[in-house]
C-alpha positions as CSV (number, residue, x, y, z in Angstrom):
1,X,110.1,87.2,37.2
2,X,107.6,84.9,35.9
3,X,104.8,86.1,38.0
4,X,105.3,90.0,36.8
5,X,105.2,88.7,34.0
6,X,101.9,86.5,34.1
7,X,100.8,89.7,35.9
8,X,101.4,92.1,33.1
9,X,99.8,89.4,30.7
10,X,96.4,89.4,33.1
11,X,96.2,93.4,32.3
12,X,97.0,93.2,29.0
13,X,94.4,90.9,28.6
14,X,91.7,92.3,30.8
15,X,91.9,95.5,30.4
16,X,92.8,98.9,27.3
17,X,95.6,100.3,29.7
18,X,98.5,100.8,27.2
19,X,101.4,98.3,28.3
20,X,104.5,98.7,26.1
21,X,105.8,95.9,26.7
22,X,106.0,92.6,24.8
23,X,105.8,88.9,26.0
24,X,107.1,85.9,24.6
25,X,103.3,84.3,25.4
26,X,103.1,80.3,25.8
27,X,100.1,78.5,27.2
28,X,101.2,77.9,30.8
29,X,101.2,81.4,31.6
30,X,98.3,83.1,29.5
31,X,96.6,80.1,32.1
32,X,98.4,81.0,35.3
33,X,97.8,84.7,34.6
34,X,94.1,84.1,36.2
35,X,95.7,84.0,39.2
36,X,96.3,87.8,38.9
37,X,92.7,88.5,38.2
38,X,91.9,90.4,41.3
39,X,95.4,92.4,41.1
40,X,93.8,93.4,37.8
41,X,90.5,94.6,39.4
42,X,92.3,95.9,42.0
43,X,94.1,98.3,39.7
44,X,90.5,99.5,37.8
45,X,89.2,99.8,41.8
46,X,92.4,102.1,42.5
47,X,91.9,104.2,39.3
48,X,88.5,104.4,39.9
49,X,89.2,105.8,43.4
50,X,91.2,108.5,41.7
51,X,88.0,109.7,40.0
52,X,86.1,109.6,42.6
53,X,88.8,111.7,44.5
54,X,88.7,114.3,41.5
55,X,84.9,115.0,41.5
56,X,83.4,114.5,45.0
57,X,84.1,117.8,45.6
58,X,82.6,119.4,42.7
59,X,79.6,117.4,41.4
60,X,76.5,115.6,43.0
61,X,77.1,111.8,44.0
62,X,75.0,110.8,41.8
63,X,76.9,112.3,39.0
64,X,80.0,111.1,40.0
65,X,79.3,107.5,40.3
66,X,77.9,107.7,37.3
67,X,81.0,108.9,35.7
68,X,83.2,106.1,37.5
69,X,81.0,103.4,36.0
70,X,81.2,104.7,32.5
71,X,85.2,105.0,33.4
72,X,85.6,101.8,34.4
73,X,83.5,99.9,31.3
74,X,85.9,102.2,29.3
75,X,89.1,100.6,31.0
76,X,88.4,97.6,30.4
77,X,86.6,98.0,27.0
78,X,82.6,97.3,28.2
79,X,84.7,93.8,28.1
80,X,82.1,92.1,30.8
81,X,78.8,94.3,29.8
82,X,78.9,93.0,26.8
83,X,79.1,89.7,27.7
84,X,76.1,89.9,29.9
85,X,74.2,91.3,27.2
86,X,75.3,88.5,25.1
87,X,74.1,86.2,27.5
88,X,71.0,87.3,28.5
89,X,69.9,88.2,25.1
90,X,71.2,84.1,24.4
91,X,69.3,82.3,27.5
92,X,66.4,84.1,27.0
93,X,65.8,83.6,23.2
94,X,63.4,80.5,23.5
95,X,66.3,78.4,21.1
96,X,68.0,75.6,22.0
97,X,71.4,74.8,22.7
98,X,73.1,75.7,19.5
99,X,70.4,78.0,19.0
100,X,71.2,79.9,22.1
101,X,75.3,79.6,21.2
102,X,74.4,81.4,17.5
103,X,72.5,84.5,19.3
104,X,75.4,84.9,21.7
105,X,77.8,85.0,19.1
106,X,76.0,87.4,17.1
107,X,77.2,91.0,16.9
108,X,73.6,92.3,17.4
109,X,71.6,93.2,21.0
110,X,69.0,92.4,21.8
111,X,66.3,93.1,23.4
112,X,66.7,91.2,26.5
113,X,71.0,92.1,26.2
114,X,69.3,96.0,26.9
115,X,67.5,95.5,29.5
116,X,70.2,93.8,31.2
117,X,72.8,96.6,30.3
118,X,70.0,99.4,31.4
119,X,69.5,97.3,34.7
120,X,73.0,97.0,35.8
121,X,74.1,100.6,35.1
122,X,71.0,101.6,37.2
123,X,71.8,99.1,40.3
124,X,75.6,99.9,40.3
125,X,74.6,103.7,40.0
126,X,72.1,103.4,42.9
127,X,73.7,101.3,45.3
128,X,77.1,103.8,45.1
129,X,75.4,106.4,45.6
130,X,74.0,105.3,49.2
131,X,77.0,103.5,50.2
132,X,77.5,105.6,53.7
133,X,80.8,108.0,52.8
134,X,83.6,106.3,55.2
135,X,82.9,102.5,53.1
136,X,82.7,104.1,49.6
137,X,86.5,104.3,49.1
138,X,87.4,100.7,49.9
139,X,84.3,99.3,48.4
140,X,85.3,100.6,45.0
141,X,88.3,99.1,45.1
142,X,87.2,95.7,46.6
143,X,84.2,95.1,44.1
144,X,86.2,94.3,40.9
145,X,88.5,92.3,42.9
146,X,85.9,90.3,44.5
147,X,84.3,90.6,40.5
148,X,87.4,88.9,39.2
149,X,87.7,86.4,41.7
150,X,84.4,85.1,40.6
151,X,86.0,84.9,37.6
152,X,88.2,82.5,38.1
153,X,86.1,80.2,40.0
154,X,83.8,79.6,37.3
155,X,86.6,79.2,34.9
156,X,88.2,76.5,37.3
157,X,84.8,74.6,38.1
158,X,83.3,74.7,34.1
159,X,84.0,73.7,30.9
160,X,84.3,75.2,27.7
161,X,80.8,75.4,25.7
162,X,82.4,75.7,22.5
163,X,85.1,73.2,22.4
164,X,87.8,75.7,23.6
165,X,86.8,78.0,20.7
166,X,87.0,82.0,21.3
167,X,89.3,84.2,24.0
168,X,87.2,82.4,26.6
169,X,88.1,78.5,25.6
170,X,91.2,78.9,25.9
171,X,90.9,79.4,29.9
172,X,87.7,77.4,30.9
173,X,88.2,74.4,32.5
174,X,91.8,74.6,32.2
175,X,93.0,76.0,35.6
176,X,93.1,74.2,39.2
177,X,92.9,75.2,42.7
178,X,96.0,77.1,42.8
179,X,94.9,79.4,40.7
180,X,91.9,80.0,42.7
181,X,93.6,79.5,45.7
182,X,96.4,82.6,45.0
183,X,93.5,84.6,43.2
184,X,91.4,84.2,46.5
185,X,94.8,85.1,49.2
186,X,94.8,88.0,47.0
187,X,91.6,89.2,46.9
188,X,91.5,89.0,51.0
189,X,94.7,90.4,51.5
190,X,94.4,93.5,49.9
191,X,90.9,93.5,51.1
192,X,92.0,93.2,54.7
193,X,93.7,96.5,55.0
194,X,90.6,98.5,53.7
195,X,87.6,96.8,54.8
196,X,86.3,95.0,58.3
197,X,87.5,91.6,57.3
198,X,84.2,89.8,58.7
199,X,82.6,91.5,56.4
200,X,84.6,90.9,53.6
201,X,84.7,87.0,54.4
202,X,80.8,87.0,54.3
203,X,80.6,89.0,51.4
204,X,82.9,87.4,49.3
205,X,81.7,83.9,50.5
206,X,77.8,85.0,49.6
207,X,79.5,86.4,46.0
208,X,81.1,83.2,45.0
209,X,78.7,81.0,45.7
210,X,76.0,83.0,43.5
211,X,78.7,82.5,41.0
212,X,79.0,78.8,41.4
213,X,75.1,78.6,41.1
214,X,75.0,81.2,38.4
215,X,77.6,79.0,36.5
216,X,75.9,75.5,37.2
217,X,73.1,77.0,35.9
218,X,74.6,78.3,32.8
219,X,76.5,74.9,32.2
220,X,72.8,73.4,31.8
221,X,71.4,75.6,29.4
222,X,74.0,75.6,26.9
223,X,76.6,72.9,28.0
224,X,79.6,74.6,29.6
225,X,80.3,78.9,29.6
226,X,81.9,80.7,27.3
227,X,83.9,84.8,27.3
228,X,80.7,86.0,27.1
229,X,79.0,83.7,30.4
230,X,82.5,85.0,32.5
231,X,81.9,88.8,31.7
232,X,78.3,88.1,32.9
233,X,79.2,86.6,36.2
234,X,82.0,89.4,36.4
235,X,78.5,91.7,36.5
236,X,76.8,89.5,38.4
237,X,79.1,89.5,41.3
238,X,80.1,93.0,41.4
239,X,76.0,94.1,42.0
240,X,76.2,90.9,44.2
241,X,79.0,92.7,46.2
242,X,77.3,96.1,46.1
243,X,74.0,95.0,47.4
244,X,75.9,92.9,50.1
245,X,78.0,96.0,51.2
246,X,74.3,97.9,51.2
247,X,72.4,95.7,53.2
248,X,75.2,95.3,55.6
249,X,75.9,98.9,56.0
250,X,72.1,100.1,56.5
């Protein structure tokens, strides 16, 4: 019973889907629900399956991928673009530290926080579209799993750059291995039954450690991560994924 309902809580939190149902909320399992992290992208995967499902037949690829993208940000309220905009537009501002910490925080984009939003919609766009037919399926349902599980790495392995201020410091660097640990069995279970499982061991070993090196480097410009720093490796690691599946599959 507790993990259903550490399970619901990792929805509620990561993504709009209306769950009517309320949760006496304590500490322990707001921080076990990262465990559930890939369930949660494996639910925006399935759902995004569904669309793809609905409009293969009657628009151009292109159109439809497009379509699933902007589906998918809206599922999850542009929860991790935003954060990558909010980061780029941070570690590229020529500031400081705290300088660096004030631009993320504020409400505004950025230049650089466009570019990188423009960039990524592009990528994911493109690389869908010439993912051969028979991988498409399973590969949208195994990126924001593989997404989320670089999640919780870099909340396990980082601290908190604001001294567990914000949604995001109340996670970082307050999780251990088990978390990790389940969030990973997951991720290659599920995966397992839809996709060579070679594959998805080399994939999702190349992803997570580009997340480890994407978070090291964060942690040195600005001390630790922050929400904003996990929605951008949640980016990061589903293009990662994408161009992985790609270059495999040419």
């Amino acid at each position: 019973m507790k993990e259903i309902k550490r399970l619901i809580i990792a929805l509620q939190f990561m993504t709009r889907i209306p769950i009517p149902i309320r949760i006496d909320l304590k500490d322990d399992d707001f921080l076990k629900s990262t465990a559930y992290f890939p369930i949660v992208g494996f639910v925006v995967g399935i759902l995004s399956l569904l669309i793809y499902l609905l409009l293969k037949s009657v628009f151009p690829r292109e159109i439809v991928m497009t379509v699933i993208i902007a589906f998918s940000y809206v599922l999850i309220g542009a929860f991790h673009i935003d954060g990558l905009a909010d980061t780029f537009d941070g570690l590229f501002s020529n500031k400081n530290k705290e300088g660096m910490l004030e631009v993320m925080r504020d409400s505004r984009l950025g230049t650089n926080g466009v570019l990188a939003i423009l960039f990524m919609i592009i990528l994911r766009i493109s690389f869908l579209t010439n993912i051969d037919d028979s991988y498409i399926m399973a590969v949208l349902i195994i990126t924001p799993m593989i997404g989320r599980l670089s999640q919780v790495l870099a909340i396990m392995i980082s601290k908190s750059a604001r001294e567990g201020k914000g949604l995001g410091g109340l996670l970082i660097g307050k999780i251990g291995y088990r978390e990790f640990m389940i969030s990973a069995v997951i991720t290659l279970i599920i995966g397992y039954f839809i996709f060579p499982i070679q594959w998805l061991i080399a994939i999702t070993a190349v992803v997570l450690i580009m997340a480890y090196l994407e978070t090291y480097y964060i942690s040195a410009r600005i001390g630790g991560m922050t929400g904003d720093t996990l929605g951008a490796i949640n980016e990061l690691a589903e293009l990662t994924t994408l161009a992985m599946v790609y270059i495999i599959l040419r």
